[in-house]
N, C-alpha and C positions, 0 to 999 in steps of 0.2 A: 291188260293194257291200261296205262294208265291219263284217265278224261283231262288232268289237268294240264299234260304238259302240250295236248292240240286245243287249250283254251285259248283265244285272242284278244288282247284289249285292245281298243281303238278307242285312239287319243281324234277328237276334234273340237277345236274352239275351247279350249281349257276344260269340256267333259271325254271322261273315261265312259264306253260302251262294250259291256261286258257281251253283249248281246249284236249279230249285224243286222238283224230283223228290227229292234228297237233304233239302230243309229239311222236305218230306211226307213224308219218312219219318224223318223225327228225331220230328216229331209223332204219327204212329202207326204205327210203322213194326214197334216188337215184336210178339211174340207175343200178349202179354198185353193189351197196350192195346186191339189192335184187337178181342182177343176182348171186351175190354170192353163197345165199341164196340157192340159184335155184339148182344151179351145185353140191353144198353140202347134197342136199336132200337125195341119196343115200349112199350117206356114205362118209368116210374118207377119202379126195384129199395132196395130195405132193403140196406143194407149186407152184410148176412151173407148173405143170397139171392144177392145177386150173386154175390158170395166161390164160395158153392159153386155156381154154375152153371158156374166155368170150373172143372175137372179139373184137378189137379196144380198149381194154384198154391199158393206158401206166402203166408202170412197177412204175412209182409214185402213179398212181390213185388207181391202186392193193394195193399197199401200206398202202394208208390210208384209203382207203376203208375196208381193212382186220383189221386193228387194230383198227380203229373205231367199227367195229362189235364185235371185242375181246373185248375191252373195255366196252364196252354196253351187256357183258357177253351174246351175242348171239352165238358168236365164243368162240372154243377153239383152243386152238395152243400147240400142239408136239413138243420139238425139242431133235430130240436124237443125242448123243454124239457119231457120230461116222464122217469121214470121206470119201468123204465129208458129208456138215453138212444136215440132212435132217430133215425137217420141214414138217409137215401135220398139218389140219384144219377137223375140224370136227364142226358139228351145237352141240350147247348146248342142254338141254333139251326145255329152253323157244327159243332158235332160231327152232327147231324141230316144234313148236307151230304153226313157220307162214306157214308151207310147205301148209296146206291147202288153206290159203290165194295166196301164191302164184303160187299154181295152177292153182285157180280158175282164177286169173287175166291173165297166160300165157292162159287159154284156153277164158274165153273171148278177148283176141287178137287173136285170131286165129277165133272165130266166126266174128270178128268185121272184119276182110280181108275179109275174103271168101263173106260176106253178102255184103261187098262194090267192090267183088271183087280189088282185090291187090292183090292177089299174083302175081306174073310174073309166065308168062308160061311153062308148060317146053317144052323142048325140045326133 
């Protein structure tokens, strides 16, 4: 049988993805996004809440990390007209798609601590 002719390339944004694994993680494959992702699962966050529910992001990385997911129609973005301006985020239906994946990967981090021991103790 021949591998080449079930190869697929996928075109998005003027890059070719010879790979669907690497083109899913061009889409959420940072740090940040996924924690987006994460935080969004429940439902629909204010701008600034989001902002601080990820830890050590800066207010540029939120940035483009947020509009990159908007963009790649994972995110949706609110902005009502009122004073001041307030902006909510909400998962799309295909961002909604990955919640199970990113479960699954928060909870194998958490088996992967505890079994190498890592967590810090408490107190």
């Amino acid at each position: 049988m021949n591998n080449l002719a079930d190869k697929r390339i996928i075109n998005y944004k003027d890059k070719k993805y010879n790979c669907s694994l690497a083109f899913a993680l061009q889409l959420t494959g940072d740090k940040h996004k996924s924690l987006i992702i994460f935080h969004l699962k429940d439902g629909c966050m204010r701008s600034g809440e989001l902002q601080k529910s990820i830890s050590g992001i800066s207010s540029r990385m939120f940035t483009y990390s947020i509009r990159a997911l908007e963009k790649d129609k994972l995110v949706k973005r609110t902005v009502y007209p009122v004073t001041p301006p307030k902006v909510e985020y909400e998962l799309t239906e295909e961002g909604k798609s990955l919640i199970p994946i990113i479960l699954e990967l928060d909870k194998w981090g958490q088996d992967f601590a505890k079994t190498h021991h890592l967590y810090a103790p408490s107190e």
